[in-house]
C-alpha positions as CSV (number, residue, x, y, z in Angstrom):
1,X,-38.2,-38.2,-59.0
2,X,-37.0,-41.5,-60.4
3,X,-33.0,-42.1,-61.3
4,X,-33.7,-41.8,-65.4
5,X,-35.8,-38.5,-65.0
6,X,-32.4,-37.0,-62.4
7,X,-30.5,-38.7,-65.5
8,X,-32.2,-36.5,-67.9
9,X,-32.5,-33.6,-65.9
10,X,-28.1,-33.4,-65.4
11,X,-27.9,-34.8,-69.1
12,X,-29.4,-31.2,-70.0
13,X,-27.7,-29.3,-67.9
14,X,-24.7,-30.7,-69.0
15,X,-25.8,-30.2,-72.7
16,X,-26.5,-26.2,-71.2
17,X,-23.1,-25.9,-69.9
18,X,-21.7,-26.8,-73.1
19,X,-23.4,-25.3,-75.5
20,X,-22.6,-21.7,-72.8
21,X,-19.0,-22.7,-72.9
22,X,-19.0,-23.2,-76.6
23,X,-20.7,-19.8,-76.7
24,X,-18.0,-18.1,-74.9
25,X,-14.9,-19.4,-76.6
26,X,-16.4,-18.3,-80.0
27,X,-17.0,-15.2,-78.6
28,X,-13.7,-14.8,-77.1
29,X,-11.9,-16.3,-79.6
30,X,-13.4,-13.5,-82.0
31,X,-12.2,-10.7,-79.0
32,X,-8.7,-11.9,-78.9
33,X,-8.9,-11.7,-82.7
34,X,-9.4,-8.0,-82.1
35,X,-13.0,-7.5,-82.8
36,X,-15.0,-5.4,-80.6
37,X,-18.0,-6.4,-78.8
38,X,-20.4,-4.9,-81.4
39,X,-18.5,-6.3,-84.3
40,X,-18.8,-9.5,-82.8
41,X,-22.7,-9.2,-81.6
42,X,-23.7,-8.6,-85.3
43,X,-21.5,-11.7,-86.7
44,X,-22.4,-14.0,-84.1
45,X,-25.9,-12.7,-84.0
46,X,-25.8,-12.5,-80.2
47,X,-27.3,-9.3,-77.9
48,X,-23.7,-7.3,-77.6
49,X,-25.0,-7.4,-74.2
50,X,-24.5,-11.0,-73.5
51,X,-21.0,-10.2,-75.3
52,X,-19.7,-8.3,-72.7
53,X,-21.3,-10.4,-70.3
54,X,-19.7,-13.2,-72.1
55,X,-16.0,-11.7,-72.3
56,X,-16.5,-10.9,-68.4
57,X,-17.1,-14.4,-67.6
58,X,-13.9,-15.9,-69.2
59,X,-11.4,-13.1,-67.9
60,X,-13.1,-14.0,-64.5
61,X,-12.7,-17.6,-65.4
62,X,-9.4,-17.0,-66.7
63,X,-7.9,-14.9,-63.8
64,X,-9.3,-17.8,-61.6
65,X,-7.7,-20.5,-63.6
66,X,-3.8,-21.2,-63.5
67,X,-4.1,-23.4,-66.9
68,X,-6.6,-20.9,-68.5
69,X,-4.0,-18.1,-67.5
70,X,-0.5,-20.0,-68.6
71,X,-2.1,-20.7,-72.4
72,X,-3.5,-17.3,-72.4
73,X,0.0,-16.1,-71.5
74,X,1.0,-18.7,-74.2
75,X,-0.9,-17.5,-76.8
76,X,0.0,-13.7,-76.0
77,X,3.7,-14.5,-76.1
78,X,3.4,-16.3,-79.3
79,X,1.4,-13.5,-81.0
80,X,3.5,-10.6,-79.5
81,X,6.6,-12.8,-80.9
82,X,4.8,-12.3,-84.3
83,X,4.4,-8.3,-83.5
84,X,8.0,-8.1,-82.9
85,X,8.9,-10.0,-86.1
86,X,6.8,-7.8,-88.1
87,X,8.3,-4.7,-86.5
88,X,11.9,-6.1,-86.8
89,X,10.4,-6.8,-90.8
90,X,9.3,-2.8,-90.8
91,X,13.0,-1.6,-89.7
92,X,14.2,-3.3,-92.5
93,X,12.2,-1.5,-94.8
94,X,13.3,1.7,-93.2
95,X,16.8,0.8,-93.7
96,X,16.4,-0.6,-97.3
97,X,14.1,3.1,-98.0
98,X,17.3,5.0,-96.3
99,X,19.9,3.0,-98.2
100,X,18.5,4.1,-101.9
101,X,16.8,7.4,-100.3
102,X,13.0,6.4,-101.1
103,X,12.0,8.9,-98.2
104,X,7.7,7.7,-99.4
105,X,8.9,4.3,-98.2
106,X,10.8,5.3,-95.4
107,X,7.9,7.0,-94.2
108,X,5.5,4.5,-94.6
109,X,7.9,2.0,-92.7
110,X,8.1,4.3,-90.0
111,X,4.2,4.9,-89.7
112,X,4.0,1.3,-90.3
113,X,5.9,0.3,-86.5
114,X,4.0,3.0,-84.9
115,X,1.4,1.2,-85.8
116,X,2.3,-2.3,-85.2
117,X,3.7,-1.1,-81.8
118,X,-0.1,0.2,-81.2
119,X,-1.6,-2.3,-82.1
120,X,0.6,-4.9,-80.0
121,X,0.0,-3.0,-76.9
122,X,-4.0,-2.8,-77.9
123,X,-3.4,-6.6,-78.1
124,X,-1.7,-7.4,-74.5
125,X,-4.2,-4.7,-72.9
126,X,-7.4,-6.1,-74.1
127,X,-6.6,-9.5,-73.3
128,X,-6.5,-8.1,-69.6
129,X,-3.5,-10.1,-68.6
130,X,-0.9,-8.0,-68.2
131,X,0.5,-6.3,-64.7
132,X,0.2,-2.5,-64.7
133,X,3.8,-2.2,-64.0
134,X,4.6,-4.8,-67.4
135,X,2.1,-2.2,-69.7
136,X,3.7,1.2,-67.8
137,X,7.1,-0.2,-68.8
138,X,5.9,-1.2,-72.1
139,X,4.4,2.0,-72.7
140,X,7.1,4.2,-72.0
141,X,9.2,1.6,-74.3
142,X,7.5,2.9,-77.2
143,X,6.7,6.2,-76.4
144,X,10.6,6.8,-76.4
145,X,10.6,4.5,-79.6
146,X,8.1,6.6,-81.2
147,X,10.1,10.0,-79.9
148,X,12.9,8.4,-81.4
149,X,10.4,8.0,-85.0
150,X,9.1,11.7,-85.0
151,X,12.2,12.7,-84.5
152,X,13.8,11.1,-87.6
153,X,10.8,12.3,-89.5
154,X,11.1,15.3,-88.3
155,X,15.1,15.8,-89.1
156,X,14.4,14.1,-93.0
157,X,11.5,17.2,-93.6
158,X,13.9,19.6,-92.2
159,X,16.8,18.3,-94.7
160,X,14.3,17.8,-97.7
161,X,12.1,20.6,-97.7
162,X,10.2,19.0,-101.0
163,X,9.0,16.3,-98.8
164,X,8.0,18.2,-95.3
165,X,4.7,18.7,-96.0
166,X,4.0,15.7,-96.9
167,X,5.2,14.8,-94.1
168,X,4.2,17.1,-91.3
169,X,0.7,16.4,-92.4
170,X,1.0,12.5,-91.8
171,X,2.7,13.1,-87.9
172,X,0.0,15.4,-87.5
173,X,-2.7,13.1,-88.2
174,X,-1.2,10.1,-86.8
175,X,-0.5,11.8,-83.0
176,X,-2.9,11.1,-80.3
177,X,-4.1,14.8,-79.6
178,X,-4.1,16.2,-83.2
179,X,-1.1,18.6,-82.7
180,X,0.1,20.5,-84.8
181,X,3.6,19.4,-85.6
182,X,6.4,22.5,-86.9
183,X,9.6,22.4,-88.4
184,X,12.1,25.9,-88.0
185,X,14.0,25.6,-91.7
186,X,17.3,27.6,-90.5
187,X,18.5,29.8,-93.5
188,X,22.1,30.1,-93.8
189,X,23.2,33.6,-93.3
């Protein structure tokens, strides 16, 4: 084998190992995005297959790599800033709804930070980067917030008995196992 055909021979493989890497940062890029691996098979017109595959090979590559890990980190931080912001944004709301007794709004804002909540979590899970003990603690965070939530809701259909159906119906659809969610109405004897 002469020096030019070696030449060509690690030129292509080099071209290869771009082109792979380029692959896999439009497919991540897409994931941390938070589409799923079919969503993101059908727009990238790639086998969801190689998706996973794909996804695989940069956590690997990013659990192996200190810089890969630290903007990752980065990037997390900066987006889970932007939750918070958005969630401080939805208490507002609430407070604004309670101040002039829009209990529609108030409701929405509070199904609105159970979701962004959700969704932050989702976020910091799928990217794969956080310790167990960081998500436990995270979780229970929010499962006490949200205790705290239902717990409003559930004192406001209580007081507003024009509203707690309305109500009830949205906490039922919104928790995890489909319960049924009841409110006693005391009468005053």
């Amino acid at each position: 084998m002469s020096h030019n055909e070696e030449r060509e021979q690690s030129v292509s493989f080099e071209d290869l190992t771009v082109e792979h890497l380029d692959a896999v940062n439009k497919v991540v890029e897409k994931y941390l995005a938070g589409a799923e691996p079919t969503q993101i098979s059908k727009e990238l017109s790639l086998p969801r297959q190689k998706v996973v595959a794909y996804i695989d090979e940069w956590r690997s590559m990013a659990a192996d790599n200190a810089a890969i890990r630290a903007r990752a980190k980065e990037a997390l931080v900066g987006a889970d800033t932007h939750y918070s912001k958005l969630i401080s944004k939805a208490y507002e709301v609430i407070d604004e709804a309670t101040t002039v007794a829009n209990l529609g709004a108030k409701t929405a804002g509070i199904k609105l930070v159970m979701d962004l909540e959700k969704t932050r979590i989702d976020m910091l899970q799928k990217a794969g980067l956080l310790e167990n003990k960081e998500l436990a603690e995270e979780m229970i965070a929010i499962e006490n917030r949200q205790e705290i939530l239902v717990g409003i809701l559930k004192d406001i259909a209580a007081e507003h008995p024009e509203v707690r159906d309305k109500i009830m119906r949205r906490l039922s659809e919104a928790s995890k196992d489909k319960e049924v969610i009841t409110v006693v109405v005391g009468n005053d004897v």
